[in-house]
C-alpha positions in Angstrom: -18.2 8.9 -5.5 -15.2 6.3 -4.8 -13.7 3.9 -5.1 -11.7 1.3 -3.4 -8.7 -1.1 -3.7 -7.2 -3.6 -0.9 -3.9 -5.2 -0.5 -3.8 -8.1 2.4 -0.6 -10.2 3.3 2.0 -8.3 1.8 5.6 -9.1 3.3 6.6 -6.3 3.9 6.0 -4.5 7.6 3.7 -1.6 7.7 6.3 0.7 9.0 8.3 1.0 5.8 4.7 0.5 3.8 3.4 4.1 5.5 6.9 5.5 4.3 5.5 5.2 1.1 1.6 5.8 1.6 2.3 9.3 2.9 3.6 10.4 0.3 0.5 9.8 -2.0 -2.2 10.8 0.4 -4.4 13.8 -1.0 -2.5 14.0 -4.4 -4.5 13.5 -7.5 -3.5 10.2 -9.3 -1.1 11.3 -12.2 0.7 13.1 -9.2 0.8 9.8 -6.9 2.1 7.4 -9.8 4.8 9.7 -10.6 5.9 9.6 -7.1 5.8 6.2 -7.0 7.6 5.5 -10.3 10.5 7.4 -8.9 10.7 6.3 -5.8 13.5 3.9 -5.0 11.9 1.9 -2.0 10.5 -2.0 -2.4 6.8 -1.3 -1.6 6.7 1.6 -4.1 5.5 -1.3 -6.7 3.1 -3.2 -4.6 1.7 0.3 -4.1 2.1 1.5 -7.6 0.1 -1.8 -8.5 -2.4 -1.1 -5.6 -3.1 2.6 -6.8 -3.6 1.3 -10.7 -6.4 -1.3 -9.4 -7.9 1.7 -7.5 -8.0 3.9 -10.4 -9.2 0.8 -12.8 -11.9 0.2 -10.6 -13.5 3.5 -10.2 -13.5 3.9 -14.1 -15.0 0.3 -14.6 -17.0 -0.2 -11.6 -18.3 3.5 -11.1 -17.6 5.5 -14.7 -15.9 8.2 -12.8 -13.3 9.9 -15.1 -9.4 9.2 -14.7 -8.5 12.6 -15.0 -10.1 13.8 -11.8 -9.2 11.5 -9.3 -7.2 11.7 -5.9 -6.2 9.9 -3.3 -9.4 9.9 -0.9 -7.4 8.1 1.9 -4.4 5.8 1.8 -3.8 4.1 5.3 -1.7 0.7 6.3 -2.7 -1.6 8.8 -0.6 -4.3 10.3 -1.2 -8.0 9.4 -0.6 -10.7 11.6 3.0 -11.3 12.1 4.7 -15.2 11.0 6.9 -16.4 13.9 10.5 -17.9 12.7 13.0 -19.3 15.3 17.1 -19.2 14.5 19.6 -21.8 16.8 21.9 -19.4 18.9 24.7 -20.5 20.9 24.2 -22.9 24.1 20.8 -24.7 22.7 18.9 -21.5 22.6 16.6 -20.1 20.1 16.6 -16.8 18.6 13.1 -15.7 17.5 12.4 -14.0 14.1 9.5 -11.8 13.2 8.4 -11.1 9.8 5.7 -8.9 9.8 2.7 -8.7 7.0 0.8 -5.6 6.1 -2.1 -4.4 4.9 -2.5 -1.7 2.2 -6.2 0.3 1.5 -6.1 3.1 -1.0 -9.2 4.8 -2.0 -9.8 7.2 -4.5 -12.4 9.9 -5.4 -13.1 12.6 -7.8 -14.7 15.2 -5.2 -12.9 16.8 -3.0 
């Protein structure tokens, strides 16, 4: 059985978010958060939060047992991207993208 927890909008871009997602794919849960506790990158926590829900919703939602669990699948998709413009010299603007993510972790206990 699994189950699954979602992360929309974050600000941060997907290519540092994977950074951190690969780390924790196929590693059973006390594994992951350990990882993620000592990992000294800014989406470690929105991920660490992420991977609780996960875990808190397959022992609410389906009665699976906390002890068995691993990361199913743990993939990052980009979100749409906010466009910001900075003045540069001679009346011209600069653009700016800041790019969004999306974070889906899911966890089972069979392998």
């Amino acid at each position: 059985m699994e189950a699954k927890a979602q992360l929309n909008m974050i600000r941060i871009s997907a290519r540092k978010v994977r950074l951190v997602v690969d780390a924790i794919r196929n590693k059973p849960v006390d594994v992951a958060i350990a990882n993620l506790q000592n990992m000294d990158k800014r989406s470690a926590e929105p991920v660490l939060k992420l991977l609780n829900s996960a875990i808190a919703n397959a022992v609410n939602n389906n009665g699976m047992d906390a002890d068995k669990l691993y990361v199913k699948e743990a993939y990052v998709n980009e979100g749409p991207t906010l466009k910001r413009f900075r003045p540069r010299a001679h009346g011209r603007a600069y653009e700016i993208l800041k790019r969004t993510s999306h974070i889906t972790i899911v966890v089972s206990d069979e392998r």
